[in-house]
C-alpha positions in Angstrom: 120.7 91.0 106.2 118.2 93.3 107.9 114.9 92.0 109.6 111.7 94.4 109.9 108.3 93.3 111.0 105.6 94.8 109.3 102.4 95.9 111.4 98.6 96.1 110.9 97.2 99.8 112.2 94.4 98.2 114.6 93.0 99.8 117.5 93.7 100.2 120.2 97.1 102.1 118.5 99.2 101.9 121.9 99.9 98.3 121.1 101.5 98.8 117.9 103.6 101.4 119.4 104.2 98.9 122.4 105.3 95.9 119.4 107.6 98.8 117.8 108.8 98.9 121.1 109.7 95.6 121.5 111.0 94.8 118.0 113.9 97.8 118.5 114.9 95.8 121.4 114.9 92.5 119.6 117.1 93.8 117.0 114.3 94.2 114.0 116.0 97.1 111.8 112.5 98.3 110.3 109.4 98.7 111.0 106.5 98.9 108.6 102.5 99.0 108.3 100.1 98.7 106.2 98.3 102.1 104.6 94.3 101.5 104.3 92.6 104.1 105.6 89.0 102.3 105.5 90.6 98.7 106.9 92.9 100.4 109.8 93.8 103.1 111.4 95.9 106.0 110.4 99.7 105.5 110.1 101.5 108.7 109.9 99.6 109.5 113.1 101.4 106.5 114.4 104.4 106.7 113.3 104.9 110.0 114.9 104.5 108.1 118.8 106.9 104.9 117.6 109.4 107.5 116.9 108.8 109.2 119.8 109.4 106.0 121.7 112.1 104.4 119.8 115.7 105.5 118.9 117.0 103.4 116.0 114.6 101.4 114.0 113.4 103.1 110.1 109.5 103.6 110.3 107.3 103.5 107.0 104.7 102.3 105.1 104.6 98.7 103.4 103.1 100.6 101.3 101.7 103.4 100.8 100.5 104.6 97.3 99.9 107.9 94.8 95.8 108.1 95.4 95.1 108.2 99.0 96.9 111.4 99.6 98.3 114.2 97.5 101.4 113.2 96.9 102.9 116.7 98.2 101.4 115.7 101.2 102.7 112.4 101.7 106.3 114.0 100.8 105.3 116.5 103.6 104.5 114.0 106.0 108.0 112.3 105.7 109.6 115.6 105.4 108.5 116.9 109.0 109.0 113.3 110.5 112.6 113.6 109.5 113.1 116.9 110.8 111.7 115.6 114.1 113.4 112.5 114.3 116.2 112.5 111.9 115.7 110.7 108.7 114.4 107.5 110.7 111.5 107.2 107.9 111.6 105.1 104.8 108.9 105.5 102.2 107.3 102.3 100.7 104.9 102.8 97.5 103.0 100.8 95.0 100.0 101.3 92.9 97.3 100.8 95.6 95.5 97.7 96.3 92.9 97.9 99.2 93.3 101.5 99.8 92.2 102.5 96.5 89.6 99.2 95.9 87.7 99.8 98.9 86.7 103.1 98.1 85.8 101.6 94.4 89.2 103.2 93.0 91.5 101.0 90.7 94.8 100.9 90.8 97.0 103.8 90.0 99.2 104.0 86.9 102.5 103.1 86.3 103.1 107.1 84.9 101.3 108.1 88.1 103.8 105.6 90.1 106.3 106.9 88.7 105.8 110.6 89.0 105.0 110.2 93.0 108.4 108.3 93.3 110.2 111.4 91.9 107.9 114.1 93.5 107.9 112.7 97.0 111.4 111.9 97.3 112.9 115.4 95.8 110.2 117.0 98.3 111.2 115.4 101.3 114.7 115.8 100.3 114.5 119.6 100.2 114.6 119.7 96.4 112.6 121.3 93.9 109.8 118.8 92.1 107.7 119.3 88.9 104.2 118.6 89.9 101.2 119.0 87.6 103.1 121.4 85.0 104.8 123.6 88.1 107.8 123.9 90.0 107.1 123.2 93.9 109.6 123.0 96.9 109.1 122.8 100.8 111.3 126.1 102.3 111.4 124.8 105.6 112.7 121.1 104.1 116.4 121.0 104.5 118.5 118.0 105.5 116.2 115.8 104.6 117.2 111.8 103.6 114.1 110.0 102.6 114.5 106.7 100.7 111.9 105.6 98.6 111.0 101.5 97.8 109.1 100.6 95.0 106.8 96.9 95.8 105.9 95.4 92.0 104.7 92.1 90.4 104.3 93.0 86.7 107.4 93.7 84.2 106.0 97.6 83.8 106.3 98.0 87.6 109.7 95.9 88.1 111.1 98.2 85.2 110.2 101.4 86.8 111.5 100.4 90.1 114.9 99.7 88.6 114.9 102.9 86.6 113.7 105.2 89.7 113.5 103.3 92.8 115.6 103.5 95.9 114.3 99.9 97.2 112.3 97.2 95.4 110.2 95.5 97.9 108.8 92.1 96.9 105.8 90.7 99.0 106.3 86.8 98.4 109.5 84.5 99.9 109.7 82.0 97.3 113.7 82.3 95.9 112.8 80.9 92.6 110.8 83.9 91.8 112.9 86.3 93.9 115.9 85.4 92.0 113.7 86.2 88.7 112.3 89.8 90.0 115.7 90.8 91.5 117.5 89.9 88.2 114.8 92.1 86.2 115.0 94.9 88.6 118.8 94.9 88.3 118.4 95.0 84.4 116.2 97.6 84.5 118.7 99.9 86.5 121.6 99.1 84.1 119.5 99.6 80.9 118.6 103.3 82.4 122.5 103.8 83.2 121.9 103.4 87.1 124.0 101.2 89.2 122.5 98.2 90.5 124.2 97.4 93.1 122.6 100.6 94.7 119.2 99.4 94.8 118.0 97.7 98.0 116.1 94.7 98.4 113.6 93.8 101.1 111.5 90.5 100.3 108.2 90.5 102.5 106.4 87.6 103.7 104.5 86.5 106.6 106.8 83.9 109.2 105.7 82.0 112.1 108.0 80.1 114.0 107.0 76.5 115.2 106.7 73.3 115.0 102.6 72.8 113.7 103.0 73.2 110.2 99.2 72.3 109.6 98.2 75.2 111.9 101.1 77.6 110.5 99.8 77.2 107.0 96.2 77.9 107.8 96.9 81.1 109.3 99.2 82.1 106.3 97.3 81.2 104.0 95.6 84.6 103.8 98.9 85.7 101.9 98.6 83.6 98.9 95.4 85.9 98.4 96.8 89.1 99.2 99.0 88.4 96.6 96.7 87.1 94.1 95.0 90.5 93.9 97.9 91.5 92.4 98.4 88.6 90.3 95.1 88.7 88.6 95.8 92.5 87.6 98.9 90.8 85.7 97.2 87.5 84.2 94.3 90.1 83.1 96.9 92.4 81.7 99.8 89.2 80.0 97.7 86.3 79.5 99.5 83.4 79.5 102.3 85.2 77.3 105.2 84.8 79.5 106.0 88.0 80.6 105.8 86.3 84.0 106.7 83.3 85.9 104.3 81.1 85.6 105.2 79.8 88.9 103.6 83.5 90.1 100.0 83.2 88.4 99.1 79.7 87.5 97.9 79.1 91.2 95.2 82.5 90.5 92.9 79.5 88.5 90.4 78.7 91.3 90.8 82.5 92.4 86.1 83.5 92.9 87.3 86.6 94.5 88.3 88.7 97.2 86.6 90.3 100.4 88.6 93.3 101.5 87.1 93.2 104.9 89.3 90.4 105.3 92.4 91.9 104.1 95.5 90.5 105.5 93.4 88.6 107.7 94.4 84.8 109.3 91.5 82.3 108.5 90.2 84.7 105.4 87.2 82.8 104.3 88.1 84.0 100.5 91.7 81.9 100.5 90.9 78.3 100.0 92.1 78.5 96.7 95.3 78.7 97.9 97.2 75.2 97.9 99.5 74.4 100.8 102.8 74.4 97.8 102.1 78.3 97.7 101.9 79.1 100.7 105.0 76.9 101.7 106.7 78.9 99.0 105.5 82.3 99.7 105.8 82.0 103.2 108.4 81.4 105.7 107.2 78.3 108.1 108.7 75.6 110.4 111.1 75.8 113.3 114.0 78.3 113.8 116.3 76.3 111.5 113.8 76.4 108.4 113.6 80.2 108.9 117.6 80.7 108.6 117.9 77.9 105.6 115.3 80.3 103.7 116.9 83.5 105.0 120.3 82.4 103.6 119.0 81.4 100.5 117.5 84.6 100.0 120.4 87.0 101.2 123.0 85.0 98.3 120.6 86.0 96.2 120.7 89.9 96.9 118.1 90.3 99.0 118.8 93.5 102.1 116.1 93.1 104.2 113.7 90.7 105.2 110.7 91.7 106.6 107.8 89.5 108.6 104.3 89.6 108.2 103.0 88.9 111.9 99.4 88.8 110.9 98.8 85.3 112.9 97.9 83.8 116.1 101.4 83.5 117.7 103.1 87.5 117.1 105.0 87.5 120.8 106.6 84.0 120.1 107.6 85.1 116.7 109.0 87.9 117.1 110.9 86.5 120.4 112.1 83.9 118.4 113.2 86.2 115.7 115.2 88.3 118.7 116.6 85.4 120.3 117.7 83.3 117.2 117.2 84.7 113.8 118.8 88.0 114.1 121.9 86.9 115.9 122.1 84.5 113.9 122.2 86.2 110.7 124.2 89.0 112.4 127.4 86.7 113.3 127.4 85.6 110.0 129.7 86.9 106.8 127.1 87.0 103.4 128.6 85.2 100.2 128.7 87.5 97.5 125.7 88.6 95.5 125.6 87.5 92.2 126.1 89.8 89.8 123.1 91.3 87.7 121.7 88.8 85.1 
């Protein structure tokens, strides 16, 4: 199993670069940001310098999406990091949550999802891509290997990540509903004649090592409500008709709203709602050995990657404690199989 660390773009942006730094050396295989243009600063601008200043670790967006930028420019913007650094970029893309909401945008949809998928990756790739009606290409792309990971909640979205995605990224670390999402992704990829074996996993959640659960669960708690902006878009679409776990959207009941200037923010004022069973189950908490029990659970289950959320009062120790004693301790051990699709 992979670890990444995903990365909020504030100022001043020397000290993301300097945490990029310091992941590659602690073993992280990945790592990721946010995209919200209004709420941080701008990525592909810093991407550029942690490539400059690393050597190994994949660089991208957790996630991007298909309304912020053309999507012929987001392919471009890969494309030349690729042909700078060689293929070190992996593209993460959803439907757009506070990127598109703060500017009074909804959501993108699923059609449009799906068409940036296809149009960014042939791009970067140095292929040919239908966009709007027309034939486009990049002459100067050549060589290029850009991967690109789907994040989804809803059936819709978990279907069109098995047909056309490279990578499913889920942004929760509870195995029940892991198990559930990787098993639908998987049937989505068979039923389209893809293998699924070939898709990549990467569950995303926030972790904090330690022993102060109390305190760990405060400043997690934010993540329940990240994710219930995204499970309200479901309830409002399903109802209560089972196309989802219930185990995913029953918690949403008390939900009276969101503050994006708070985004992904510990001690998010807007959160309470959020009951200490979620964001045990969403979350990965407790000492060192609670972190590897979860982690194993999750890599049986299929999962490639896991990547940590440091948005909290205690990165450094974290991500130390994920250098000193997670990753070699995943890395020195031999996975059980995965199970085979559902």
């Amino acid at each position: 199993m992979d670890i990444g660390v995903v990365f909020q773009c504030d100022p001043p942006a020397r000290e993301v670069v300097r945490l990029a730094r310091q992941a590659e050396a602690a073993g992280f295989s990945h790592v990721w940001t946010f995209d919200s243009h209004l709420l941080w600063q701008e990525p592909f601008v810093i991407y550029s310098q942690i490539l400059a200043e690393t050597s190994r670790v994949m660089v991208g967006p957790m996630v991007t999406n298909p309304g912020t930028r053309d999507v012929t420019v987001t392919a471009s913007l890969f494309a030349t990091l690729n042909e700078m650094y060689g293929n070190r970029t992996v593209c993460g893309i959803g439907r757009g949550d506070s990127a598109l909401r703060t500017l009074g945008y909804q959501p993108t949809t699923i059609a449009e999802l799906r068409d940036s998928v296809n149009v960014i990756r042939d791009l970067a790739n140095g292929r040919a891509a239908t966009y709007r009606g027309a034939q486009v290409h990049f002459p100067w792309a050549a060589g290029g290997e850009l991967e690109v990971w789907v994040a989804a909640y809803g059936p819709r979205a978990l279907a069109l990540t098995g047909e056309v995605g490279d990578g499913y990224i889920l942004q929760l670390a509870d195995p029940d509903l892991a198990a559930w999402m990787i098993s639908t992704v998987r049937s989505a990829a068979e039923r389209a004649g893809r293998d699924p074996a070939a898709i990549k996993f990467c569950v995303a959640a926030p972790a904090y090592v330690g022993d102060d659960l109390a305190h760990q669960r405060d400043q997690t708690r934010w993540f329940g409500g990240m994710v219930g902006n995204h499970v309200a878009d479901i309830v409002a679409r399903y109802g209560a008709s089972g196309a989802v776990p219930p185990a995913l959207t029953d918690y949403i009941r008390g939900r009276q709203g969101y503050d994006y200037a708070e985004h992904g923010r510990a001690g998010n004022s807007h959160t309470d709602f959020v009951p200490d069973e979620i964001v045990d189950r969403f979350c990965v908490l407790g000492p060192v050995e609670a972190h590897l029990e979860k982690l194993r659970v999750l890599r049986e289950l299929g999962v490639d990657q896991f990547a940590v959320y440091l948005q909290h009062d205690d990165k450094e120790h974290t991500l130390a404690a994920y250098g000193e004693h997670v990753i070699p301790a995943l890395r020195g051990e031999t996975p059980k199989p995965t199970p085979a699709a559902a």
